[in-house]
N, C-alpha and C positions, 0 to 999 in steps of 0.2 A: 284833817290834822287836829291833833289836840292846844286848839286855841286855849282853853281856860288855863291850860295847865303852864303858861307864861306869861308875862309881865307883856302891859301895853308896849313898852319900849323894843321886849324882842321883836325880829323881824319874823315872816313865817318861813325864811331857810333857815334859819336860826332853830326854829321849834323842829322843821322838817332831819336838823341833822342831829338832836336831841332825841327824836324818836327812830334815828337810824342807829343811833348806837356808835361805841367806840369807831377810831379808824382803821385800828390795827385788825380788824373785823373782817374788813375787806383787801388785806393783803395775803394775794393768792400764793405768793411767793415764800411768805410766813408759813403759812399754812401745809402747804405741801412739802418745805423742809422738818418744820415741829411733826408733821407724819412720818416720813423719812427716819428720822431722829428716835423716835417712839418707837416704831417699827422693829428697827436696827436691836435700841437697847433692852428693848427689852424682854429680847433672846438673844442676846449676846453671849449669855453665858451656857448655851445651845452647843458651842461651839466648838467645845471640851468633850462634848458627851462622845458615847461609843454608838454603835447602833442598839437598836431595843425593840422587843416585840413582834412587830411580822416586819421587821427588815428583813429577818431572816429570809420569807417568802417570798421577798420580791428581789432581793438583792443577793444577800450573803449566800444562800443555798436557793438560790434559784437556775438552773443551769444554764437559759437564752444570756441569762444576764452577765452570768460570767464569761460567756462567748464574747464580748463586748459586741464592735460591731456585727460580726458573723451572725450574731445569737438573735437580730432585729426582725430575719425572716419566722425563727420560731414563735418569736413575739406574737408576730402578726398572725400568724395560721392558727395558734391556739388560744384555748380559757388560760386567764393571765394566772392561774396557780398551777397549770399542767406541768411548768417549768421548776417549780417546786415540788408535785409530788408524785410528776414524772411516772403517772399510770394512768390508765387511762378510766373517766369514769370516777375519779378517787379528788379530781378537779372540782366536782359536779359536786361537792358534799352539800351544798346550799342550795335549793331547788334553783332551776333558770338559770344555773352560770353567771360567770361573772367574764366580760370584754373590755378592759380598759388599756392597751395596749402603749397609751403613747407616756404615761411616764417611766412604765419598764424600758419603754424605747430609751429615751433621758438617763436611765440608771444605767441601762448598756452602755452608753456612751459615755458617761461617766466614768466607768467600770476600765473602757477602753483606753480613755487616758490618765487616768488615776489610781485603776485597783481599788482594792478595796480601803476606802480612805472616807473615813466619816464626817472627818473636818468639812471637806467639799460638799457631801450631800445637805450639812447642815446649813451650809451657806449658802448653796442652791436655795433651801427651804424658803431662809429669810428672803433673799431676795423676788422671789415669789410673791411671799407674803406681804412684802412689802410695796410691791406694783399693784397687786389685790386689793391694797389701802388706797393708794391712789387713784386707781380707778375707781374704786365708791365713790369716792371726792369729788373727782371730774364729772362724772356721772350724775349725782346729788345738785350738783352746782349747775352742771347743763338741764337737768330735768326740771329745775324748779326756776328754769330761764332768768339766769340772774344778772340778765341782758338789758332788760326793762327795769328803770328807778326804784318802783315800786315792790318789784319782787326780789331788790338787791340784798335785802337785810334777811329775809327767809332762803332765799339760796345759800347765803354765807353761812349763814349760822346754825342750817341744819345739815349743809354737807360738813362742816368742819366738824360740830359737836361729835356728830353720825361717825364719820370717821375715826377721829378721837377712843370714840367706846368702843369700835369695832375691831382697833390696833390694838388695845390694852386689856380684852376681857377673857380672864384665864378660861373658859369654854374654850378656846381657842389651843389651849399647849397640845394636848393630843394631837392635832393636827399639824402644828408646825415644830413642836420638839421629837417627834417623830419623825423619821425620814420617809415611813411609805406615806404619811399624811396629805404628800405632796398631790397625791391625787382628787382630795378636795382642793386644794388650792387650784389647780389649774382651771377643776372643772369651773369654778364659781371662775375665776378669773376670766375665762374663756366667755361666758356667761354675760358676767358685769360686760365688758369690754365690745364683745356681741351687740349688748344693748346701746349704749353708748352711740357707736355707730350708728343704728339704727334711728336713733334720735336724730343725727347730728344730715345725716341724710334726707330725713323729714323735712330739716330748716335750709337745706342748699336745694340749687335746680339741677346743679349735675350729680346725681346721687348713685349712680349706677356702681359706680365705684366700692362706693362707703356701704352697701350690698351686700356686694361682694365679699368684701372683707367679713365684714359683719358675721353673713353664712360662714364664710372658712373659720372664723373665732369658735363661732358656737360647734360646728365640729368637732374644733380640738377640745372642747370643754368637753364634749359628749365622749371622744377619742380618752377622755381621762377617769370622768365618770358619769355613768348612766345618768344619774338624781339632775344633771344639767337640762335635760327634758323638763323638767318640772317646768322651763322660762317658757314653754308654748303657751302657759297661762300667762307667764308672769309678765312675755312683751307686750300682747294686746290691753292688758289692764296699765303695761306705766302709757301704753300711749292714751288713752281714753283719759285716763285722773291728770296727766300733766301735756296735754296738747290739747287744739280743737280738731283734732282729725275725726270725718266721719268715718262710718264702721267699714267702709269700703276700704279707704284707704289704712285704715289699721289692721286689716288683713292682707292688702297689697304689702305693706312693710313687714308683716310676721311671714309671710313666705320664704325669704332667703332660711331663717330659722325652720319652717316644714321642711323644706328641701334639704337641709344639713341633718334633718332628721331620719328624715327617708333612706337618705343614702347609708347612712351610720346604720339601721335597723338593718337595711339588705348585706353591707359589711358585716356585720353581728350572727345575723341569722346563720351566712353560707358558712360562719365558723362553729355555734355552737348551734344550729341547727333551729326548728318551732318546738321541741319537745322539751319541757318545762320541769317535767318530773314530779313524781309525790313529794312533799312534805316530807322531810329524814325525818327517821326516827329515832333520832341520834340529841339525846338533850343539848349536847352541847352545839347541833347545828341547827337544835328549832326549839325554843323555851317555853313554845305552848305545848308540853307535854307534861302528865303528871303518874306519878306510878302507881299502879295498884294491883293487887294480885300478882306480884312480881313481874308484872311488865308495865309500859308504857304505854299510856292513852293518849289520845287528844284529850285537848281540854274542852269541856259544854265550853254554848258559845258566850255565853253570860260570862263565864271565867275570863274565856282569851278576851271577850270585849273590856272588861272592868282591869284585867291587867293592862291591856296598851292603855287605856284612861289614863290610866295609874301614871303610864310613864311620860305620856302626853304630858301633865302636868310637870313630871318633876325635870322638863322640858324648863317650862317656865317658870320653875322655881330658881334654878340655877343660872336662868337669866339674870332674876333678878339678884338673887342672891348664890354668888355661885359658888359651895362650899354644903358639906365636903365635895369633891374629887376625886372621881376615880377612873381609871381606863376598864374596868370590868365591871360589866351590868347582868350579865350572866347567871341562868340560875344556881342557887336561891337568895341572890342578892338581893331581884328583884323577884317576889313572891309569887303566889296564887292569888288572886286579890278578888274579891268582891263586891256588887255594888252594894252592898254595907258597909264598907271599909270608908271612915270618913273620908280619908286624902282624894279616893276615887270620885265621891261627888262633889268635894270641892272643885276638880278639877273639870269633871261635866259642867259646873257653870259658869266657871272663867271660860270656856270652850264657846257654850254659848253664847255665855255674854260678848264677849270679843267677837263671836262670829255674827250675830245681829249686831253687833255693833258694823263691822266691816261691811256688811249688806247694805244699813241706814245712811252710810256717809260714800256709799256708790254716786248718787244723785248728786250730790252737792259736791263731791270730785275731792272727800278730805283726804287728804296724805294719809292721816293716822290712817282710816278705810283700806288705803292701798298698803302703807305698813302692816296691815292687820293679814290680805287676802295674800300679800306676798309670803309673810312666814306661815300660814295654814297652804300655800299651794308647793312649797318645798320643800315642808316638811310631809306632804303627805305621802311622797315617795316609800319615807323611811319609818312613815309610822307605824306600821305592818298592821295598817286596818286592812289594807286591798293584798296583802303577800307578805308572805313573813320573809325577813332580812336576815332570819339567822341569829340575832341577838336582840333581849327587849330592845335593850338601847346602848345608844353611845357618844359621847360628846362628840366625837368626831362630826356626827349627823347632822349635828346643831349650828355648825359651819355656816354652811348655804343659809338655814334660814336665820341665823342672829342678825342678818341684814334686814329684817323689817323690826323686829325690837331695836337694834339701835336708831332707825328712820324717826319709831315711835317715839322714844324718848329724845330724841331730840326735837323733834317737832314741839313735844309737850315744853321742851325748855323756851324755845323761842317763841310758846304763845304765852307762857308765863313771863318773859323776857319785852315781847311788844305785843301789852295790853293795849286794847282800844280806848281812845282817850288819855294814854299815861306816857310818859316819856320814857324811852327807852330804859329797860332795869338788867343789871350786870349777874345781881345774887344767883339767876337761873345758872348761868355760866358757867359763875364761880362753882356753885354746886357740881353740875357735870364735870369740870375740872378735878376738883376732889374727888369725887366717883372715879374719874381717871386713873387719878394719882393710889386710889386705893386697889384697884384691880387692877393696875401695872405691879405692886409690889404682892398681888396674890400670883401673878402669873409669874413672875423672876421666882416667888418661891416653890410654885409648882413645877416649873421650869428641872428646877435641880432634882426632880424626884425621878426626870428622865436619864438621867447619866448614863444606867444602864440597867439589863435586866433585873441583878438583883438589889438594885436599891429599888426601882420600880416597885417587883414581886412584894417585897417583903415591907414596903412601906403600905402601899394599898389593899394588902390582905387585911390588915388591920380597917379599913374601911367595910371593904366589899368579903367579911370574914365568911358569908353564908354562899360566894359564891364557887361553886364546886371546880371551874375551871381556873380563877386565880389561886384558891389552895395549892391546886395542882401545882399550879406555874413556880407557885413561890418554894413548895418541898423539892420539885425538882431543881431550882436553880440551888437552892442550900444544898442536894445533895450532891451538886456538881461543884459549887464553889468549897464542897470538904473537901473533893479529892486534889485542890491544890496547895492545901495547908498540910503543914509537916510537924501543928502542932495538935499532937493526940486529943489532948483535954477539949483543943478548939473544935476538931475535927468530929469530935463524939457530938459535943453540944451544939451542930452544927444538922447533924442527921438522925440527934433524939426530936431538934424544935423539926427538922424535915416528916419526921414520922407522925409528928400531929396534925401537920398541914394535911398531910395525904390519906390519915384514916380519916380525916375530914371530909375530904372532897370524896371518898367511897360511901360515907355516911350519907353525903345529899345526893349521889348520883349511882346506885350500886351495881348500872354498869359500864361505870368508868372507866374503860381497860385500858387508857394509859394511866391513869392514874394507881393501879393497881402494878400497871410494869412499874413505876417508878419506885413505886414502896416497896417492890422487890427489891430492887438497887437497894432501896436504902438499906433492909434488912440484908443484903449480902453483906455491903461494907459495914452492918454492925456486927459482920458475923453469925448472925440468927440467922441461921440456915434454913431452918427448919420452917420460919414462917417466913422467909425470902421464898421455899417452895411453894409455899401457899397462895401466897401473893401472883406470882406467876401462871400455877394449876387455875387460878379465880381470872385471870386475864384473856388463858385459852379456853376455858370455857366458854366465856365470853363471846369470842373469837376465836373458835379453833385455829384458823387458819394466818392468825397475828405471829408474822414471821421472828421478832425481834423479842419478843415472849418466850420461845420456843426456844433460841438461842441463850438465851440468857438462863431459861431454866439447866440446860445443857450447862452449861458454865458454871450453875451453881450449883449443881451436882458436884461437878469434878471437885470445882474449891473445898466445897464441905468435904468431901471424901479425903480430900490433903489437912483440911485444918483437923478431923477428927481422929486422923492418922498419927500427923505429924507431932500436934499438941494436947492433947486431948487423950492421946493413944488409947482410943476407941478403936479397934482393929475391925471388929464385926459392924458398926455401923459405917467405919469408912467404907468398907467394901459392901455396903447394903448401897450407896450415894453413886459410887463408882462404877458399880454394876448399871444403876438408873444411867447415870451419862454415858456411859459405853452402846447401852441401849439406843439411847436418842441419835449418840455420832462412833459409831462404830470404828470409822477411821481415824481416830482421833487419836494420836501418838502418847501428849501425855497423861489421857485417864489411864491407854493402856499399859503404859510405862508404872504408872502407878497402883495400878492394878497384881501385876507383876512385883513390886513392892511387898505390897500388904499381902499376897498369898505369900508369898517367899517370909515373911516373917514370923508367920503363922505355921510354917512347917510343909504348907501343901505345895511342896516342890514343880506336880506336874501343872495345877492351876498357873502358878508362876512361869514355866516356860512359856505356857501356851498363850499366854500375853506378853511379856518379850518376845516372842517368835512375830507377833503380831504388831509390835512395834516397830520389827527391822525390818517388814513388809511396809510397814507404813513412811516410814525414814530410812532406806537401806543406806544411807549415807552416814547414819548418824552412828561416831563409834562409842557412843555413851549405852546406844540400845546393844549393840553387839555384845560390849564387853559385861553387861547384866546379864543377858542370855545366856553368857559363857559359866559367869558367875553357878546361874542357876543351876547349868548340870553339873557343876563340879559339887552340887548340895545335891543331886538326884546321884551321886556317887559316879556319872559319866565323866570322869576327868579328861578322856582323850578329845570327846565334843568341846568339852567345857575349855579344853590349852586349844584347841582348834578358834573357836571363837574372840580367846581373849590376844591370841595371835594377830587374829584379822582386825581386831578395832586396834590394837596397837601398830597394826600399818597402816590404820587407817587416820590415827591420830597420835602420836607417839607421848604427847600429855595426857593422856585419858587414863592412865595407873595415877599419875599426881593427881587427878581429881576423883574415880572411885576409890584408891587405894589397891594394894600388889596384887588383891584376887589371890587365885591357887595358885600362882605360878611358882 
């Protein structure tokens, strides 16, 4: 105890409770409601949002899912996006598949008694996330056995702080302002709680139980997402740094965890099979590629290695300081990088250094050590040194592991807090407190950037401008949210700013082919017909066989053949367009209908029949095609055809002279 630092008159409980620190320290009750509390508010205002992002994929256009319960068996038998894009192989775009069945299970069920209602998913979220807090808590507070006198002031105040930063740190909104996010939260939840267990079995004689459980937890963590595997490391190391178990028995206790492994892998496999697949070549499903000679390369390894570095750090940059924010890291947000690029070696030596440090304080069993090997062994899932992930990066990733940086900094507050020889100091606290109070009010305002797609898109373009897949995102949603405005001037300025986003995103990625379909769109609703074809011709190329390319160029045929017709009264290029579409969909009533039109205006009577004729083959119901047809030969001088025809659509619809006009009759 620190004797000098009191009067002879103190007593030594008197110094003993001077160096334990406040009381309110040690109210567990305090603590876990001000988590609660924290949790709750702030994503409360979560609550209002719409869906956003890949809900789509897992929810909204997922089809198991909108089965509700029924749709649980498809869950199960297939890759968790096969229900979204519902072909087969088209699942697989990211090498090795993806099997996380049990929160699509949760959204079916949801789905089941709710429909489609985002209030509920979002409240699921919190509530999630906020058991995810409390179990740190428990967890932190049982690992650091704050059972014994001595260890009571380091239990408290490093699960509370730990906690505290882990409920408030805006790294965290992708995860819980989104609704598919949920699937980190379970996993880590499943995880934490796993562990937990696992300890608490340690310290009883009947433990068989607390096992059990244990394994079924970690399961459903692994049931949610893969990256909960990472805890094979992560439970033999908290039992080594925070028990005396020897090595024996901290493999008898990680076994319930092998065994929930094993089974999940043989589950996994008989669905998506051992075959792993190449590396896409697809930038936007693998960002170590770079273009040259108009294709796509891998990257030298020097490259891919000094890019993940790259991102590795700004890992930890955004721990510490976590701004800007974005949901897209995608290329070329995140560059080609070099190890000349300074950020890259900055970052090779905080790696190092952190990682010799984490080796150094194995012996001596420091927390920081175990804070340290726990965020390098769940991060290392996702840092696509061992397999790329599909994207550099993503906050979402940083989930699982922002639980050894908060360990860490709290640890550092409460050795700064009870210095050897000094009586207990508050300012560590206070400080982390503020920390709190500032990354609660980044997160409520990161919070609102979720509401929905396009305030997402078009807020975080402005971050992640170079990255070719949020362009996309963001011209596509502008050119979806014109087509429900009615006000022209908006609607233009809505799909000229569309039009930059998307020659954008072709500029970094030139073979973009949905981003190429989109700028179609755009260019049809600007009326640019002409490079709306373009845009689409560059799409099929692409991809000959991009179904929805093909249709649309179809469509913009016809359109442009009408607006060049119609307004324009270009007669020889509307039926240069109209000819193209007739080509692509030969059955198509109204190119041929309007086809029929523009020869008949032009004088060439017989072209004209022969497409009405071809229309009332394609509609013989329709007395609109009949009575043109009629029209026609009563201009090709056949009048008895021509009263025969306008006869039959007038018995076929007896309004149809009000709406052509009397014809010959």
């Amino acid at each position: 105890m620190a004797k000098k630092q009191f009067s002879d008159e103190q007593s030594k409980k008197q110094a003993f409770r001077a160096w334990q620190g406040p009381a309110w320290l040690y109210k567990q009750s305090w603590h876990v409601g001000i988590l609660l509390a924290l949790s709750f508010l702030l994503y409360a205002n979560t609550l209002t949002h719409n869906y956003t992002q890949d809900d789509a994929i897992v929810i909204t256009e997922n089809m198991f899912t909108k089965e509700g319960l029924s749709g649980i068996s498809g869950i199960l038998s297939n890759d968790t996006f096969y229900g979204f894009f519902q072909v087969e192989g088209k699942a697989k775009l990211v090498s090795g598949g993806r099997y996380r069945p049990l929160t699509l299970i949760i959204f079916a069920i949801e789905y089941e008694l709710f429909g489609a209602n985002p209030f509920v998913g979002h409240l699921i979220n919190l509530v999630f996330f906020a058991l995810t807090v409390l179990v740190l808590y428990w967890l932190l507070l049982y690992a650091f056995n704050h059972l014994k006198p001595e260890r009571r002031t380091v239990a408290y105040t490093v699960a509370f702080l730990a906690s505290l930063v882990f409920a408030a740190h805006p790294i965290h909104t992708e995860v819980v302002a989104n609704i598919k996010g949920r699937d980190e939260i379970i996993a880590l939840l499943g995880a934490l709680s796993a562990l937990y267990l696992s300890l608490k079995a340690y310290r009883l004689k009947k433990a068989l139980l607390w096992h059990v459980l244990a394994g079924f937890l970690f399961f459903l963590g692994l049931m949610s997402k893969e990256n909960a595997i990472t805890f094979l490391a992560v439970v033999p190391l908290c039992f080594y740094f925070f028990t005396k178990a020897k090595w024996q028995r901290i493999l008898l206790h990680s076994l319930p965890f092998l065994l929930a492994t094993i089974v999940f892998l043989i589950i996994r496999t008989s669905i998506l099979g051992f075959d792993f697949g190449e590396p896409s070549r697809e930038l936007m499903n693998n960002p170590f590629l770079k273009w040259s000679n108009g294709q796509y390369i891998p990257l030298a390894f020097q490259e891919r290695m000094a890019t993940v570095m790259y991102t590795l750090g700004k890992y930890v940059q955004l721990l510490i300081f976590p701004n800007p924010l974005t949901h897209d890291y995608y290329p070329r947000h995140i560059d080609i990088m070099s190890f000349g690029d300074w950020e890259v070696l900055l970052s090779l030596i905080t790696y190092v250094g952190i990682g010799l440090y984490g080796l150094w304080g194995i012996r001596k069993k420091d927390p920081i050590s175990f804070g340290i090997l726990y965020f390098l062994a769940t991060l290392s899932i996702v840092s696509n040194l061992f397999f790329p992930v599909g994207t550099n990066m993503a906050e979402r990733l940083a989930f699982m592991p922002s639980v050894g940086y908060c360990l860490i900094i709290s640890v550092l507050a409460y050795r700064l807090s009870a210095r050897k020889n000094q009586p207990y100091s508050l300012w560590p606290l206070y400080t982390i407190f503020l920390i709190t109070v500032l990354l609660g009010i980044k997160t409520v305002s990161r919070n609102s950037v979720w509401k929905d797609n396009f305030t997402l898109f078009t807020t975080d373009v402005k971050t992640s401008g170079n990255s070719a897949k949020l362009r996309n995102a963001a011209g596509g949603e502008l050119v979806f949210q014109s087509t429900k405005t009615e006000n022209e001037a908006q609607k233009q300025q809505m799909l000229i700013e569309a039009e930059g986003h998307l020659k954008k995103a072709v500029q970094i990625h030139p073979l973009y082919k949905e981003a190429y379909l989109i700028l179609g769109n755009c260019y049809n609703y600007l009326k640019r017909y002409d490079e709306s074809i373009q845009a689409y011709t560059k799409a099929l190329q692409i991809d000959p066989s991009y179904e929805e390319a093909n249709n649309n160029l179809a469509i913009t045929y016809q359109q442009g053949g009408r607006y060049f017709g119609e307004q324009q009264g270009n007669l020889q290029k509307a039926i240069q367009y109209l000819e193209q579409a007739r080509a692509m969909r030969p059955n198509n009533f109204e190119t041929n209908r309007l086809l029929g039109v523009a020869y008949g205006l032009l004088g060439n009577v017989s072209q004209a029949i022969t497409y009405f004729s071809k229309a009332t083959e394609v509609e013989p119901n329709n007395a609109d095609a009949w009575f043109m047809l009629g029209t026609a030969y009563y201009n090709a001088g056949q009048a008895d055809i021509g009263q025969q025809y306008h006869q039959k659509a007038i018995a076929m619809d007896p309004e149809v002279t009000t709406r052509m006009g009397p014809g010959n009759n």
